[in-house]
N, C-alpha and C positions, 0 to 999 in steps of 0.2 A: 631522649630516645630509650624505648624499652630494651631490658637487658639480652641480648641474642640469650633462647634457652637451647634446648634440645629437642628433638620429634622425637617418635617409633619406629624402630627400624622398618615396620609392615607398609607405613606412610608411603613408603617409597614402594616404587612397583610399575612394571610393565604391562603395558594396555593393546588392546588391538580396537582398532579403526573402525571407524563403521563402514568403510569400502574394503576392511581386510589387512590393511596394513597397519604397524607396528608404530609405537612412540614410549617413550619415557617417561614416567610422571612420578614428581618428586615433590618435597617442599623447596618451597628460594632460599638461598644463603647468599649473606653477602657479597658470595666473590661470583655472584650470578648478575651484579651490575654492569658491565658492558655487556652481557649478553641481551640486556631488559631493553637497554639503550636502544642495541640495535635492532630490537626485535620493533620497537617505538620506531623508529625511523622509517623502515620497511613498510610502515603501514600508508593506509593512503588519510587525504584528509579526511576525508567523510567515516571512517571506522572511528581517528582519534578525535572528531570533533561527538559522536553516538558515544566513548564512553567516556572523555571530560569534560562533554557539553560546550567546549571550547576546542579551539586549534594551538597547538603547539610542535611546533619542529623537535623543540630536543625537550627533553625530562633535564630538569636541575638538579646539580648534585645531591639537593638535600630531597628531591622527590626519590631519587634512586637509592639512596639511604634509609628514606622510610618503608619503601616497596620492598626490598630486599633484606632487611632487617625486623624481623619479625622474630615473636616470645614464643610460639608455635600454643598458647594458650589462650591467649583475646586476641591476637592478631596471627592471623595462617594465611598463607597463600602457597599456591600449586605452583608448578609450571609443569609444561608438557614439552619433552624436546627429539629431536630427532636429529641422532649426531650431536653437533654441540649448538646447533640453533633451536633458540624457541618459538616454538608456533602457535601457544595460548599460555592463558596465565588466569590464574581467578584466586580471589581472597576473599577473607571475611574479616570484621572488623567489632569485636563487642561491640553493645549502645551500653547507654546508662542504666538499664534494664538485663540485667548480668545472664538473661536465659534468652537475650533475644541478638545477633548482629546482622550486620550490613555489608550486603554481598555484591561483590564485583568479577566481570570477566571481562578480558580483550581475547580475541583470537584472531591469528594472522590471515590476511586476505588470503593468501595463497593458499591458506587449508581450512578454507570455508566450510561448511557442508559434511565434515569429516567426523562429526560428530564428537568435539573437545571440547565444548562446553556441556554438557550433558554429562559427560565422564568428572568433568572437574566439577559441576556441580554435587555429584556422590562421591566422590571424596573429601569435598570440602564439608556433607551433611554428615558423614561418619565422622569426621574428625571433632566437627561441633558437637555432636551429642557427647562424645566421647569427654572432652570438656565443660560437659553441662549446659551446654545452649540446645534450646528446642527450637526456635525460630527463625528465618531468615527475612530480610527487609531489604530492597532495592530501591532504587529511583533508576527510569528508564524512559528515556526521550518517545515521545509516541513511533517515530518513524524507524526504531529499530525494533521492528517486526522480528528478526532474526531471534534477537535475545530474549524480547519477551515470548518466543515461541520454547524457547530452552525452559523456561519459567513453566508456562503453559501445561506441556508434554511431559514433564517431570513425574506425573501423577498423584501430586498433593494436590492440595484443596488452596486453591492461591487467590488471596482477597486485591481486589485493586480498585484502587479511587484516582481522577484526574486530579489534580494540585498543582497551580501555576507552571503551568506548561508541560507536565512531567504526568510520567505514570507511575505512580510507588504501589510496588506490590508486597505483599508481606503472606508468610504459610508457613505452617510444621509442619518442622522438615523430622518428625519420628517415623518410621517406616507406614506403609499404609498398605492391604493388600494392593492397591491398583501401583504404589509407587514400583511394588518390590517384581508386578508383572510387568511393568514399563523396562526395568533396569534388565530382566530376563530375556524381553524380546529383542531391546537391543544387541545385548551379548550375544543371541543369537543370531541374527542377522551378523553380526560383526565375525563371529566365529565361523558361521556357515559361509560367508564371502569368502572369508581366507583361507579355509581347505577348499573352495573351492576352484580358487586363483591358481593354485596350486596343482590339482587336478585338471585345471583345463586352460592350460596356457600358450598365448599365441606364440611365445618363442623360447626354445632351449637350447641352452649351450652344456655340452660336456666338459669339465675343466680337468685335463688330465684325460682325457682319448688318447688311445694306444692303436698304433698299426699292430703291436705284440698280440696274437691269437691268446683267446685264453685270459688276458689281463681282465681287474673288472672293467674298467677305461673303454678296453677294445667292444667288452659283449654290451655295454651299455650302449652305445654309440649304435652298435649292429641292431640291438634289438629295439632302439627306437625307431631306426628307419625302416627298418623290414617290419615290423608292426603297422607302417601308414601313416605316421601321427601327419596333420594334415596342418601344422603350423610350423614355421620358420624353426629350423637343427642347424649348429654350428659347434664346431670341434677346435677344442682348445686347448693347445700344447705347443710350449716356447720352441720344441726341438724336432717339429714336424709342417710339412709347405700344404701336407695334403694326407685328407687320412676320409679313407671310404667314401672316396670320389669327390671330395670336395678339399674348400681352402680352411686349411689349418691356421687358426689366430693363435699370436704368442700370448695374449692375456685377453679380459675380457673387456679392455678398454677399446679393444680394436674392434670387436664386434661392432657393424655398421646400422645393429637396430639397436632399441632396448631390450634388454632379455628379463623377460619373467622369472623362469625358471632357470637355475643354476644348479646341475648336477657333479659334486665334488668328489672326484676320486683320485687326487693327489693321496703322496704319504701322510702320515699327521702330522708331522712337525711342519708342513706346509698350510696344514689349513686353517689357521688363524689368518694366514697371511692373503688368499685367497680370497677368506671372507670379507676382506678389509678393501680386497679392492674389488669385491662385489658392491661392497656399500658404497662403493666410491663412483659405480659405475651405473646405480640406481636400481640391482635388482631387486626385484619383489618377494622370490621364496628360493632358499636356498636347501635341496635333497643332498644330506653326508651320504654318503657310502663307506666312507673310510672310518675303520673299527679304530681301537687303540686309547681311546678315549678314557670312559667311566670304568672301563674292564683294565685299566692301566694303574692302577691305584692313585695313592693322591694327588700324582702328579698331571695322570691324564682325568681325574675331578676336577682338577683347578682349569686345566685345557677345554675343557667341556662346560665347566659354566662363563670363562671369558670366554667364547665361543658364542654360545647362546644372548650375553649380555649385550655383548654386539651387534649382534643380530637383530636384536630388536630393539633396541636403544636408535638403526639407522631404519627402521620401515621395516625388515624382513622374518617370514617366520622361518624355522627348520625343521624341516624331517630329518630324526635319526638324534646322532650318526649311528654308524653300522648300520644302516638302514637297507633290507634287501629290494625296496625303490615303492613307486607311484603306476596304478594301472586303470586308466578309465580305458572304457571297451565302446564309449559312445560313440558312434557312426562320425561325427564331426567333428572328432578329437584324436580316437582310436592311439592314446599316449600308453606305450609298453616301456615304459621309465625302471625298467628292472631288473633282475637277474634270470627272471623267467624266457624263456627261448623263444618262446614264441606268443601270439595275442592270442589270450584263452575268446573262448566264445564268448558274447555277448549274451547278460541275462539279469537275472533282478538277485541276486546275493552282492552285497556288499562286504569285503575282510577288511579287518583289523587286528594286528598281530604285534607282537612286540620285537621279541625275539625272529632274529634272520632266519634261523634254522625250521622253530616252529610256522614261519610265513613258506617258507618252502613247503613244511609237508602239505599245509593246508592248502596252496594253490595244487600239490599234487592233488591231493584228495579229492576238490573237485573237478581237476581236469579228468579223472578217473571215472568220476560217479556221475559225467556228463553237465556236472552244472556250469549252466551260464554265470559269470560275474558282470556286476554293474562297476566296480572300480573297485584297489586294496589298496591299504593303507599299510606299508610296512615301518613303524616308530623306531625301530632300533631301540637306542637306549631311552628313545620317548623325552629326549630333553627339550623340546616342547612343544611339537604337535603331537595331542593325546589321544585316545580314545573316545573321551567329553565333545573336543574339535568335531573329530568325527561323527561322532553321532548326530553334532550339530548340523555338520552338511547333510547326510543321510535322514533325517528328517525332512527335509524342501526334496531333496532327489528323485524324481517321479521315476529314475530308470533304477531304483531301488524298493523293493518290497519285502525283504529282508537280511537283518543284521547279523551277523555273526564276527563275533569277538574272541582270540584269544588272551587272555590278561596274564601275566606273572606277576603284577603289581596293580594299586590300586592308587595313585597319588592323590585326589580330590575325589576320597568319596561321596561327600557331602551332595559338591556339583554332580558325579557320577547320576547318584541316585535321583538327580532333581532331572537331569534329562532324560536320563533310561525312563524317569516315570511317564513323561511326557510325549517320547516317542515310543515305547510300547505300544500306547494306544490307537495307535496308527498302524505301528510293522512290529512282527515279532524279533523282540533281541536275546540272541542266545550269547551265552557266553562260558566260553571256557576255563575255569579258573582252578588250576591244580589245589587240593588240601595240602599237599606238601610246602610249597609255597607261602602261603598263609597271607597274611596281609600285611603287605609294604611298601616300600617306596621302592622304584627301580633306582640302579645305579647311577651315583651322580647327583642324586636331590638330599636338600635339605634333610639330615637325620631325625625321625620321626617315628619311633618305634609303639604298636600298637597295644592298648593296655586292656582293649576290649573282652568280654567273656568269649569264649567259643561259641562258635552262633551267630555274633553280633552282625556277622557280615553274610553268612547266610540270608540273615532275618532283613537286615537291607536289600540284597539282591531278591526277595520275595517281595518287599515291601511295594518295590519299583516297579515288578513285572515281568523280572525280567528271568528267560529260561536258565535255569543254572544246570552245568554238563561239567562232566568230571575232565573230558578227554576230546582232544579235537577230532578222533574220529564219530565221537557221541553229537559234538558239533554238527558233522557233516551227516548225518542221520537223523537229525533232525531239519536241519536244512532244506533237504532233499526233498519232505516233505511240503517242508513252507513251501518254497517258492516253483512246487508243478500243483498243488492242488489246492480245493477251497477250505477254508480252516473247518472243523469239526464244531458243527453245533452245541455238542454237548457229551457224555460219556458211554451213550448206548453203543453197541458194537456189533455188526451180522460176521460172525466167524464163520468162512470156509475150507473145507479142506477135502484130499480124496484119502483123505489116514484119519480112522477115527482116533486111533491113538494121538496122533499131532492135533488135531482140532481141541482134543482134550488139554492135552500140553499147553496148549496156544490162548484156551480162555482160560484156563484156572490163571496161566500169568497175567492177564487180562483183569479178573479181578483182582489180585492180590495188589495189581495198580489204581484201583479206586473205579475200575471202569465197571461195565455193567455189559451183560452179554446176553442183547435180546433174542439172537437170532444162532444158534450153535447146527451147520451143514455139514455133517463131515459122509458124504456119500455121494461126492463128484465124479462123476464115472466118464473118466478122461480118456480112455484107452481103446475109447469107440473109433477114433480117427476123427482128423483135424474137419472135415468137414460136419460129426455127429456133435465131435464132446467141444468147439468154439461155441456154435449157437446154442447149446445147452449151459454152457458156462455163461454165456452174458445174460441168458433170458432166468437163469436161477440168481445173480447177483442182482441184475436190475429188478428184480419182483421182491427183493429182501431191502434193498437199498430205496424201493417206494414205499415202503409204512416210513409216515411222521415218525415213530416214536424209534427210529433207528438214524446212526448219524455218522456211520462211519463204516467201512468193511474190513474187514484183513483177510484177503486170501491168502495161504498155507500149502504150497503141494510138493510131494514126491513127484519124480520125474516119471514122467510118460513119454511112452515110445510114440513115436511120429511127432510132437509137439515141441516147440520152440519158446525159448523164454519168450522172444521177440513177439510172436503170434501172439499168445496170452496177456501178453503186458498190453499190446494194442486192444483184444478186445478188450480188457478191464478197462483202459483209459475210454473206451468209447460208455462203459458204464458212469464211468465218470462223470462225461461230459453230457448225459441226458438226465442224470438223477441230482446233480451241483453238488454232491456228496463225495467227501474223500475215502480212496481204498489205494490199503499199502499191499503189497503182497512181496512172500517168503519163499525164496525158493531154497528146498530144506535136501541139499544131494544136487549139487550142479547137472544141469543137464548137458553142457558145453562146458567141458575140461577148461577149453582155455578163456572164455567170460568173466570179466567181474562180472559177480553178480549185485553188488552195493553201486547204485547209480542209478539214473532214469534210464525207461527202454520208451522205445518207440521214437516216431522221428523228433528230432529239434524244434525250436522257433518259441514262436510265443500264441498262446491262445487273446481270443478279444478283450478277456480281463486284465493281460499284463502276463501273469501268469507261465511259467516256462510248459513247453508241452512235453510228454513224459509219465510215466508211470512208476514211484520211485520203488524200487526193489530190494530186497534182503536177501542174505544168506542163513540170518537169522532170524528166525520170529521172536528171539525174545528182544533182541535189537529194535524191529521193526515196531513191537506192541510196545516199549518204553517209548519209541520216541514220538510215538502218534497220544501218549500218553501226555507228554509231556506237552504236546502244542493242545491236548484239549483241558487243561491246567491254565493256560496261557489265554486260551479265549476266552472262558470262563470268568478268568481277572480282568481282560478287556471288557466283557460286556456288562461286567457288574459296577454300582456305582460305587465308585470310589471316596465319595462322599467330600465334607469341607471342614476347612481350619474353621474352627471355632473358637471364640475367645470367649470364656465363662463370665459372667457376671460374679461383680464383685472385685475385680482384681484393679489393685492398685500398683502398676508399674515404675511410675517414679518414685513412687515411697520405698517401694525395694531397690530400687538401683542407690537412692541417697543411702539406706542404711548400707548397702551390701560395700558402697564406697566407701565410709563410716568406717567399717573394720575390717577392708584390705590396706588400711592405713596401718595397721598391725601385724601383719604378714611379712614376714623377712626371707630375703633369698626365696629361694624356690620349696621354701616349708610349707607346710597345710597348717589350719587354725582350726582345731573342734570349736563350734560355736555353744555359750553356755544354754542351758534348755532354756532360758527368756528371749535371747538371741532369736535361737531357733524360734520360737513358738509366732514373736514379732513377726521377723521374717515368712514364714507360712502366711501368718493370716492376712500379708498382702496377695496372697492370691485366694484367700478365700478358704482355707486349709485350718481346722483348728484342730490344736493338739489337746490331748484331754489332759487338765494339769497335773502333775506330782509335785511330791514335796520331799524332800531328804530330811531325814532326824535323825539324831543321834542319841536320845532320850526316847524312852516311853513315856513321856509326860507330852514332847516336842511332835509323837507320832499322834497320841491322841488329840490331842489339839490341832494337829493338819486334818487330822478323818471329820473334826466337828466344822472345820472350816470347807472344809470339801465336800463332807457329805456321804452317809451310812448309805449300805455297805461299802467296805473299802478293801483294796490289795494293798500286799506288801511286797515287796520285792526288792533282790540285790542287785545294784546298781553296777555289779560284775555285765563287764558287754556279753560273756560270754554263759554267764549262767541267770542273767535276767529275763530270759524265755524257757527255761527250764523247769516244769513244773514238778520232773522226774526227779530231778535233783535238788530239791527244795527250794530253789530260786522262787518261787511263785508262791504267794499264799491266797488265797481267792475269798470272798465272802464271807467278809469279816462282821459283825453287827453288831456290837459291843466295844466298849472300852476296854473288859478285861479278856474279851475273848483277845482282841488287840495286844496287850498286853502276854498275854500267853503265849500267842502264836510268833509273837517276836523273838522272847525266851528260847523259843522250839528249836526258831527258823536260823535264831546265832550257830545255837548246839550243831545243827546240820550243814548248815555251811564250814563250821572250823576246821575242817579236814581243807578247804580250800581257798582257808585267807580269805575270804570274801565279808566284810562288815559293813562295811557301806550299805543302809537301806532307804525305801522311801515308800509310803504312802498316796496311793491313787483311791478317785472313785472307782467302784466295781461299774464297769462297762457293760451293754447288754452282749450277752450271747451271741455269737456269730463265725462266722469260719474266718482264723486266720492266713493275712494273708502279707505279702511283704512284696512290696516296694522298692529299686533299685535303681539310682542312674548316678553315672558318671560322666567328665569329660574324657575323651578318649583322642590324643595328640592327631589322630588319623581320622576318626567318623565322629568327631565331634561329640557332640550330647546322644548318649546310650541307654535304654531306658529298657530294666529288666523288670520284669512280674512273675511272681510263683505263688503258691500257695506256701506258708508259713510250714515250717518244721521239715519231716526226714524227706516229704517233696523236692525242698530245695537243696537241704544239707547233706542229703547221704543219695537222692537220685539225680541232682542238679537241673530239677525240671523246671528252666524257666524259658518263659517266650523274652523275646527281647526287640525294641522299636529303635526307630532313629527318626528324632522330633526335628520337625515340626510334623506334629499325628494329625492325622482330619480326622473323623470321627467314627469312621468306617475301621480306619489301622487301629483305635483304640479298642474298638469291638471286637478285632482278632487279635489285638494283645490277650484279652481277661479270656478269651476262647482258647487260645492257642496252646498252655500247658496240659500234659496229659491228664493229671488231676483237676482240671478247670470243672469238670464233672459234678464235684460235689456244692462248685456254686447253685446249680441248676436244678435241683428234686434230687440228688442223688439218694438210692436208696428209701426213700419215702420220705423225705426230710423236708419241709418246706424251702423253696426257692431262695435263694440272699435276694439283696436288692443292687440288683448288678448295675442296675442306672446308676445307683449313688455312686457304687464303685468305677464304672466309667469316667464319670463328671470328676472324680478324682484324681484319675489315672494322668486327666487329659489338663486339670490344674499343674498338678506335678510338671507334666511335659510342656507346659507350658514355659514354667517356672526355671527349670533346667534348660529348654533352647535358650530364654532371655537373660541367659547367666553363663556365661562360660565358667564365670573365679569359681561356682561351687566345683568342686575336684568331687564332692560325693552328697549325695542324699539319701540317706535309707531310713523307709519308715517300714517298722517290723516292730512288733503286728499293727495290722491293721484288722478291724474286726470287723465283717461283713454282715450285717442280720438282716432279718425279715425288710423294716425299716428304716436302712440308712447305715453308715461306715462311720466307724468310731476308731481314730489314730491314738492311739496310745505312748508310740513311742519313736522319737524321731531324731538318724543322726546327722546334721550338716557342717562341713569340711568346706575350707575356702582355699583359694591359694589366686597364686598370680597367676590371669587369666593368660593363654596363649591364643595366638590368632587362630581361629578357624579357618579351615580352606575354602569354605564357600562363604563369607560374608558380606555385608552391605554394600562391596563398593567393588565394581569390576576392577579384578587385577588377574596377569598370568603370572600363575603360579610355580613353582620349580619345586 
């Protein structure tokens, strides 16, 4: 019997279901034999005769010994459990062919359909590769359809031949794009069910409802019912017969249905206890409301991840805790699971929030500025329904057409930015994220502190689409627009106004936003009375609003006597609604003292496109022109193509993964390894990346002799990291043609260096001419592989002008990488210079990025300079750092993250 080894901690990890619900997925360990047993027993005949092609009642001790005793390196198996039963089980098994083994799965009848083979299947292919196996081989009775549809659907390229009665199938199992769209949509599906369950559940129980006015217990309880929610409400409190007109259950065993939703407003030292006999009593999702938790220090961290572990170890997800509640507004659900008073209107904004306090302002905010809500999502401390969840649902959600997010943390940027990309192109997602803040994990998770440049997370939330807003009332101002009018074609603008001075104000802000100002009115003559200056106001906006080459309005007025916000906001909306063009309008000097004037006017409802009806309004024009700014920014990224992952020719991926495993066999503790320049140069050129070679000397005999073997003209340069780009300070000696010019310039370049210790020299071929440029990426514990570009010298070092990506790049993101810094200029003719050849430098960019996704162990890669010319990119000089890889938060293999 092989020697029991050890797994990875990461190995281990919580899953959600393809119907939404919760399970456990771990490796086997020996003391998992009676569980294997009975999980064997439970099954019926025709499951254990499909996978040992035979019938057996019980597993023999020496099969439960080999099942459950595994080296977690030739031999691994899964299991998946809920509570302390298992309900699948899948292993793999080396062949004699050390890159190829033989794969098996059972799953329990009872959880057919639930999609556990598929999950254990990507677990079990991460952990092989991870091991150095590429391949997977089965044998599979023809009549189980089932499994071989797991095979099938997986999204590899799966070979199969008939063979004495059996179907053996065999594929590489290394990512493929269709594999890594297959694993996406199911997480999706699987995510989007369980905030959905969540949101629209046929039965809820309150645990901890209070007759006390004022408790949260009490307003929870009140505000579900007096909301409507149109599914089974029961109140649950050991010390009450009857609480808002109904029977009060002392636990939730007593409950006479199932309950889906479980809303917890006990103390906290009660709600472990609570949860435990929710899982006992088979609820589905359980909403905290009770604080005390992650904000308790480490006492209520520990409270709040056994909490959660719980939770979903038995089927259930959690909102929260502190969680200020759950709000869908849909007509057949109408669930007010919250602190809010009352059921805000029905409409297409979707929230997300974290924090209680900020989920308050923002449902004020829109209950103020009139907007309708499609359903909010309050995370509390986010210990594990996220933002990523959510968005997940809000993409399938037709009574949603737009997103708005507040963040104070970012836990899975990775996934973050791979949905945001995904659903942007559908709904606009704004989000809130304070600078103050910065990027981190909320309270309670895993420590993960972010090592990123400034930008980094910027340049991801651009990456993806997604509207970036300082403040949630900027949120709600841009909002306001999304979901009452049709998004802006493009950046032309008809400015109106009855103040030539405001009209002026209004478009100079206008351009100074990237917009363009076809149409500038400011001689609105309002004051003729509401019968003269309405039909003059709608017939001058709609005659400016019908040229093609205009795409949006902003009307701008001082108050006039006789006129009503009201009046005015309807006839613009009826410009609206004949030209399909949006117009925001400012009203600059309230005309009605007591008005907000930030929110839609005119009446409610919805138009035939979804659409909330409404006119959205301002106090301020420079409010209004940023935020109509900022959604024609957003369409523009929608409608443009986004282009595709690319894999360069030339690149040799297993050759790098064997070396890079090679010498992290050298790496100790959590140290980085400079890799030496041969190292390096190896490693480049499996992806197709040459460095240009150097040689160190220590002689003038050892330097001439590298320049005859390398080739006239040649550089010299000190091998100081710090002054080997320095041409100012003699680091640099250029265009050498000679032995004794060689020779002399050595002499010189000692003399000039000894003020800074620097001796160390080495000899290059002279490069052709071209602008340099440099090259940057790291791992970063939070956004994974970071990938900076600037142009070489006081650009980067004394202006810090750099763009920066987060790989995996298509080829479109690489093109606004090498665009994006301010001095990107002089790749392009600047000044009358001839063009670089920015293709060669792209095709590199995206090598690189390649190179750094399919690597986490590199910690650093910097190539600096890189020299761009007319024809083609010449790397000079390159530095790579390894260390011990840590998991990424979005990888190969569905797990919920904390």
């Amino acid at each position: 019997m092989a020697e029991q080894g050890h797994y990875p901690e990461y190995w281990e990890a919580d899953v959600v279901l393809r119907d939404g619900g919760t399970g456990h997925l771990r490796p086997v360990t020996p003391g998992d034999a009676q569980a294997l047993q009975e999980f064997h027993m439970r099954q019926s005949q025709s499951s254990i005769y499909l996978r040992f092609f035979t019938y057996k009642a019980k597993l023999s001790n020496k099969e439960l010994a080999r099942f459950t005793n595994v080296d977690y390196k030739d031999r691994v198996a899964f299991v998946i459990t809920i509570g302390s039963e298992i309900i699948g089980i899948g292993r793999y098994d080396r062949l004699d062919d050390p890159t190829e083994a033989e794969v098996a799965f059972n799953i329990s009848d009872g959880h057919q359909g639930r999609g556990l083979g598929s999950i254990l299947l990507e677990h079990l292919a991460a952990a092989a590769r991870e091991n150095g196996i590429r391949r997977f081989s089965a044998e599979v009775l023809p009549e189980n359809r089932k499994m071989i549809g797991v095979f099938a659907d997986a999204g590899y390229e799966v070979r199969r031949h008939f063979d004495d009665g059996v179907i053996a199938l065999d594929f590489n199992i290394d990512p493929t794009d269709k594999s890594r769209a297959v694993m996406e949509s199911r997480e999706h599906r699987a995510e989007a069910r369980s905030v959905a369950d969540l949101l629209s559940p046929s039965s809820v129980a309150v645990i901890g409802a209070s007759r006390e006015w004022g408790t949260v217990g009490y307003q929870l309880l009140e505000h579900i019912i007096e909301g409507g929610f149109t599914g089974s409400v029961y109140a649950v409190n050991p010390e009450a017969f009857e609480l808002a007109g109904m029977v009060s259950y002392a636990r939730i065993s007593d409950v006479p249905e199932p309950v889906q939703l479980a809303i917890i407003a006990v103390p906290y030292d009660q709600v472990q206890k609570v949860v435990e006999e929710c899982a006992r009593a088979g609820v589905k999702g359980l909403l905290v409301a009770t604080a005390g938790f992650a904000d308790d220090g480490e006492r209520g961290l520990a409270r709040q991840r056994r909490l959660v572990r719980h939770a979903r170890a038995n089927g259930m997800r959690v909102v929260g805790p502190a969680s200020l509640g759950l709000i869908n507004t849909r007509p057949g659900v109408r669930l007010n699971a919250s602190m809010a008073p009352s059921m805000p209107e029905a409409g297409g904004l979707g929230l997300f929030s974290q924090s209680a306090a900020i989920g308050v302002l923002l449902y004020a905010a829109a209950q103020r500025r009139s907007l309708g809500l499609s359903s909010t999502i309050s995370a509390g401390n986010r210990a594990d329904v996220s933002g990523n969840d959510a968005m997940q649902y809000w993409e399938d959600d037709t009574d949603t057409r737009v997103v708005g997010m507040y963040l104070e943390s970012v836990g899975n940027p990775r996934k973050f930015s791979r949905i945001a990309r995904r659903l942007a192109t559908s709904k606009p997602v704004i989000v809130a994220k304070s600078d103050v803040t910065g990027l981190q994990l909320p309270p309670g998770h895993a420590v993960r502190t972010t090592q990123a440049p400034a930008g980094a997370l910027d340049a991801m939330l651009r990456q993806s689409g997604v509207i970036r807003v300082n403040t949630n009332e900027q949120l709600m101002d841009v909002a306001q627009i999304a979901v009452s009018q049709p998004l802006p074609a493009g950046r032309a603008l008809a400015v109106f106004s009855n103040s030539a001075a405001l009209g002026r104000v209004v478009a100079d802000a206008a351009v100074g936003l990237d917009l363009e100002v076809r149409s500038l009115q400011t001689d609105l003559a309002l004051d003729t009375g509401m019968s003269v200056a309405l039909p003059l106001l709608r017939a001058t906006v709609t005659k400016a609003l019908a040229d093609d080459a205009v795409h949006a309005g902003v009307v701008t007025l001082l108050p006039s006597p006789g006129l009503t916000m009201e009046k005015i906001a309807q006839c613009l909306q009826e410009c609206v609604a004949e030209s399909g063009k949006p117009v925001v309008a400012a009203f600059t000097g309230i005309m009605d003292p007591t008005a907000h004037v930030e929110g839609l006017l005119t009446e409610g409802g919805r138009e035939e496109d979804g659409r909330q009806s409404g006119l959205p309004c301002f106090s301020s024009p420079g409010a209004a022109v940023s935020a109509l700014a900022s959604l024609v920014r957003y369409t523009e990224w929608a409608a443009r193509d986004h282009g595709h992952f690319v894999e360069p020719a030339g690149v040799d991926p297993d050759g790098a993964h064997a070396l890079v495993e090679k010498l992290l066999s050298r790496v100790s503790g959590d140290g980085l390894m400079r890799l030496s320049a041969e190292e390096t140069t190896q490693l480049l050129s499996f992806y197709g990346v040459q460095l240009l070679p150097s040689v160190p000397f220590s002689t003038g005999e050892e330097a001439v002799a590298a320049a005859d073997s390398l080739g006239w003209p040649v550089v010299i340069k000190t091998m100081d990291e710090h002054l080997r780009h320095r041409l100012d300070l003699g680091g640099v000696r250029m265009n050498i043609s000679t032995p004794e010019e060689l020779l002399t310039n050595i002499a010189q370049m000692k003399q000039s260096l000894e003020p800074y210790g620097s001796f160390e020299l080495e000899v290059q071929t002279m490069a052709p001419s071209g602008q340099g440029c440099t090259v940057r990426a790291i791992e970063d514990p939070l956004l994974g592989p970071v990938l900076s570009f600037g142009l070489a010298g006081d650009a980067v070092n004394l202006l810090d002008d750099w763009a920066h990506g987060i790989p995996p790049l298509t080829d479109t993101d690489v093109a606004d990488l090498v665009r994006a810094p301010r001095a990107s200029g002089k790749l392009f003719g600047y000044q009358g210079l001839p063009k670089a050849d920015v293709a060669a430098l792209e095709d590199l960019i995206s090598r690189l990025a390649l190179l750094k996704d399919e690597h986490p162990e590199i910690a650093l890669l910097e190539i600096n300079p890189v020299l761009v010319s007319t024809t083609g990119v010449t790397v000079l000089s390159a530095d790579v750092r390894l260390g011990n890889p840590q998991q990424r938060t979005d990888s190969a293999r569905r797990a919920m993250r904390d």
